[in-house]
N, C-alpha and C positions, 0 to 999 in steps of 0.2 A: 481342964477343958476337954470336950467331946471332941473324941478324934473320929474323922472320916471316912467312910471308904466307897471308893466308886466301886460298883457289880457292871460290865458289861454285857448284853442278850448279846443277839442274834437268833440262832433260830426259835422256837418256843420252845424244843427241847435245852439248850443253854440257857433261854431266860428265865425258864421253871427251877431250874437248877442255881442258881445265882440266887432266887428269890428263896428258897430251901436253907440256901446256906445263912444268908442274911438274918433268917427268923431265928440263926442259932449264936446270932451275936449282937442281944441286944441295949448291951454297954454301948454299943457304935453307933454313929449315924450313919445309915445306907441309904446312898443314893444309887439311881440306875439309869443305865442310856442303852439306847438300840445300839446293834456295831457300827462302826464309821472309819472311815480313811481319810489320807491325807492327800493332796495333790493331784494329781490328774484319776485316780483312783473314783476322789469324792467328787471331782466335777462330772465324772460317769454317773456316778452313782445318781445325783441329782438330775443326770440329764435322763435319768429312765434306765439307761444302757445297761446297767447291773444289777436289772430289779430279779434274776433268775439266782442268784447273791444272797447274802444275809444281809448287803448291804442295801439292800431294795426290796419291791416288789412285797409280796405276802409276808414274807417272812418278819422285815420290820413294819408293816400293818399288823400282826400278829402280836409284836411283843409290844409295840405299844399300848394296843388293845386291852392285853394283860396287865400291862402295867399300871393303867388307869382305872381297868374294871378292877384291882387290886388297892388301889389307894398307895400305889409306891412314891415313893418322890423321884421326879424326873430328872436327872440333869443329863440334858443330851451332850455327847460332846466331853463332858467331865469338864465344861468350861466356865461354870460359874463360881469356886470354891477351889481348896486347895484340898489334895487327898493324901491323908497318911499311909492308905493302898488301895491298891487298886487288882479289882478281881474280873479276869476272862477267859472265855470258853475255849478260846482261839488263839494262837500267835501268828498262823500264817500271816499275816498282819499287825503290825504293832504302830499302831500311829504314836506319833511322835511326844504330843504332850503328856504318854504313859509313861518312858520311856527310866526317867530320871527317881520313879517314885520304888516303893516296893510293889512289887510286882507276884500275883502269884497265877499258876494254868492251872486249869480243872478242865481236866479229860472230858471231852462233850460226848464219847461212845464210842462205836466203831470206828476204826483207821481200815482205810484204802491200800490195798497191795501196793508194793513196792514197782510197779511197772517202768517202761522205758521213761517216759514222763519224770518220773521223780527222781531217774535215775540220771536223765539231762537235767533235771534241777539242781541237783546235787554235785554233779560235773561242771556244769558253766556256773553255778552261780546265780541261778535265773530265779525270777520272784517265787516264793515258796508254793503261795496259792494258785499256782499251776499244776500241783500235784496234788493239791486238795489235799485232802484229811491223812494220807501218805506222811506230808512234810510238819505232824503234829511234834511240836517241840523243838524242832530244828533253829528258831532264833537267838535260844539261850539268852533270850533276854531278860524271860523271866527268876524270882530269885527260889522258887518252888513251884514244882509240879506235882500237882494230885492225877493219881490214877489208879485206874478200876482193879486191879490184880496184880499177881507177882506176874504171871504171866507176860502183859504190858507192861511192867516193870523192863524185864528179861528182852521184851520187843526193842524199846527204849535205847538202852543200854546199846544196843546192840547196832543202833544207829547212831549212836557215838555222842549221846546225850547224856550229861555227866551223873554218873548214877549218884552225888551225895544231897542233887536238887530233888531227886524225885523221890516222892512218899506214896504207900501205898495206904490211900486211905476207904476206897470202892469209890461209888459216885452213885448220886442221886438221881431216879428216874431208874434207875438200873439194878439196885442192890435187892430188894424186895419183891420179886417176881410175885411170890403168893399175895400178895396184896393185892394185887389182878384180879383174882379169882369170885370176889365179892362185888360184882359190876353188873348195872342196870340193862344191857344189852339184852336182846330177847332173844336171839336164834341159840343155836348149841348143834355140835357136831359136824360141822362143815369144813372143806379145806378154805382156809386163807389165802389169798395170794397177794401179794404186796409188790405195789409195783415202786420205781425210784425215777430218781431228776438226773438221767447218767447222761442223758442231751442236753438236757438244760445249762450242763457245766461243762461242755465241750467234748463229750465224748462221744462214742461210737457205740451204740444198745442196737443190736438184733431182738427187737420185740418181738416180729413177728414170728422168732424162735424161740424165744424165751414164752410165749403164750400157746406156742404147739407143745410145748415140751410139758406145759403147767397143764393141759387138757389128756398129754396121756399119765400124768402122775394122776391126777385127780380122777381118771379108771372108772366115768360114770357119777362121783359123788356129788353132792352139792358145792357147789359153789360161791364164793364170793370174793369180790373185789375189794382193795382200798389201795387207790389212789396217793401217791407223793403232794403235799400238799404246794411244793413248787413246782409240778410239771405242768405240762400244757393239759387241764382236763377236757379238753375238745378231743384232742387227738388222739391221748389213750384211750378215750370213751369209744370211739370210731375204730380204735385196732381191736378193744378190746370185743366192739358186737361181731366180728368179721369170724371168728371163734367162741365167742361166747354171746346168744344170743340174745338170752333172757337174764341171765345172772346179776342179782344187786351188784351196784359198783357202788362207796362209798366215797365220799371225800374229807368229810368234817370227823366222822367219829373216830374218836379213844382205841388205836390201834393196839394197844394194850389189854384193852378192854375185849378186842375182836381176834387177837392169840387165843388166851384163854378160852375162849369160847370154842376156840375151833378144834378138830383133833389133827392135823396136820398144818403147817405152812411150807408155802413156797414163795421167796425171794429172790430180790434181787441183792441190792447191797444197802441193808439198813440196817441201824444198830439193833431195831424192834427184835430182830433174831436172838439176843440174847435170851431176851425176856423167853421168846420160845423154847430155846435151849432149857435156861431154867426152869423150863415147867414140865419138860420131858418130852414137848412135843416132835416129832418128825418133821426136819427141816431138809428142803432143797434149796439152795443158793446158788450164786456164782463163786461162793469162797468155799474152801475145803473144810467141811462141820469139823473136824478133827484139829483141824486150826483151831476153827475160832472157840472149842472148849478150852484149848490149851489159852486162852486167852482171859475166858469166863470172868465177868466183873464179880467181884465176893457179894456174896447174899449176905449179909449183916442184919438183915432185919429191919432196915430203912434207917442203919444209924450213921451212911455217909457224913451227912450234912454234918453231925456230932465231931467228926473224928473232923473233916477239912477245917470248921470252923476254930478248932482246935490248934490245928498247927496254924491260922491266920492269925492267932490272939500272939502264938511265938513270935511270926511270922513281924506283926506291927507294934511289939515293943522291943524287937531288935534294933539295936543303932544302925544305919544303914550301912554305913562303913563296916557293919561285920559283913553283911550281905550282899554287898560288892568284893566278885569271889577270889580268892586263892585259894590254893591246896588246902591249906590247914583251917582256912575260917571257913570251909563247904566240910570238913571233916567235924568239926565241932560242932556247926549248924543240924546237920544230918544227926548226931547224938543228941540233939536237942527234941527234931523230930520226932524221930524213936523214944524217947521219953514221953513224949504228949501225946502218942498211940497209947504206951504201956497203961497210962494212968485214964484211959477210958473205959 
């Protein structure tokens, strides 16, 4: 019998990457759903209230979008069928009908500094996704975690996440920067500037700093914008003429596409930065560059998707009782891992 596995989206950067990995396992039936919650969560989410979310708004109009201009099979919810596993970008969240299956996280990018926030997360107990992208991994619910580098490995670990779950396999969307470099985009040699959704999720952005600070980096060059595809584009578009009067602002295109192109960027807090890193360009952020190489997802050559798929195929003919953990059955798991790296 054909065994199944649910893929989870969320944003398009997680649903791209689920659909990636999916195309490298095609013994299995893959199905896919937008993210979703349980309980007062998903009655938000429905009521509008969390469309700034993966749980709402663009972001699940995005991956549906994807998903049907793709020809994927839909099952929202994972509630139509039984799944022998189950794959997602995210745990801050773990609805409930996952819960009991095998389970594995795939690193969606960048993680958010460890700030007061996470650090009251961490102390009371409080729902994870108050801390965002900070509290990745922390539910240990999952039975593996894929992640971009030794680096996040070493991050991981160090937030007290059991190091025999987690494998270092890179991650898709991330490992192949030079694949960039061959893209339809027409301008060339401009700075970047990439703005983020840091209100959208409850925090506190000094734009109007962060876009004096981007006008004296940028020392006269040309310039161009691209937009977070979840923030408000009314309001950044309005901070952003108050300072910049003429400058294309983007919102749709291949921010990938618009690194490469350019000979500097400046950010805020998105994972797009790797990619920049990776190509050698001059980045300014809010996070310390020195960090986040120390962090750098492996360039593999875009052969993620090979290696995750890899430990899922371990991953869903292990008996579940080995993967429900102890000492010794997360030690042996983890040798099994490291085997199904060696032999790719």
């Amino acid at each position: 019998m054909t065994q199944n596995i649910l893929f989870i989206g969320g944003s398009l950067n997680q649903t791209t990457m689920m659909h990636q990995i999916s195309s490298q396992l095609p013994e299995y039936r893959s199905y896919f759903s937008p993210f979703y919650a349980d309980g007062l969560l998903n009655w938000a989410a429905k009521a509008g209230l969390l469309d700034h979310s993966i749980l709402g708004g663009q972001h699940r109009k995005s991956t549906l979008e994807y998903l049907k201009r793709n020809h994927l099979r839909i099952d929202e919810r994972g509630a139509r069928r039984h799944y022998d596993l189950v794959v997602t970008g995210t745990d801050l969240i773990v609805p409930e009908n996952i819960r009991k299956n095998r389970l594995a996280l795939i690193q969606e990018g960048i993680t958010e500094e460890e700030d007061f926030v996470y650090n009251l997360v961490r102390k009371l107990n409080l729902p994870r996704f108050l801390a965002n992208t900070a509290a990745t991994g922390l539910s240990d619910a999952y039975d593996v975690f894929c992640v971009a580098s030794h680096g996040y490995k070493q991050l991981f670990m160090r937030k007290g996440i059991d190091p025999a779950k987690i494998v270092v396999t890179g991650i898709p969307n991330f490992d192949h920067a030079a694949a960039y470099l061959n893209n339809p985009f027409p301008r060339r040699d401009y700075v970047l500037v990439a703005t983020s959704s840091i209100r959208e999720t409850g925090k506190f952005d000094d734009r109007d700093g962060f876009l004096r600070h981007a006008r004296e980096l940028a020392g006269g060059r040309e310039v161009i914008f691209k937009l977070h595809p979840n923030e408000d584009h009314k309001r950044a578009t309005q901070e952003i003429r108050r300072y910049f009067p003429n400058e294309p602002i983007y919102l749709t295109e291949n921010i990938n596409h618009l690194i490469a192109n350019s000979s500097m960027m400046i950010a805020q807090n998105t994972s797009a930065i790797y990619i920049a890193l990776a190509l050698g360009k001059p980045v300014y952020s809010y996070i310390d560059t020195n960090y986040l190489r120390r962090l750098m997802p492996e360039q593999n050559g875009g052969r993620s998707k090979e290696r995750i798929a890899e430990v899922l195929r371990h991953l869903i003919h292990t008996p579940i009782s080995e993967v429900r953990w102890s000492a010794k059955k997360s030690r042996r798991l983890q040798r099994k891992w490291q085997t199904s790296q060696e032999a790719i």
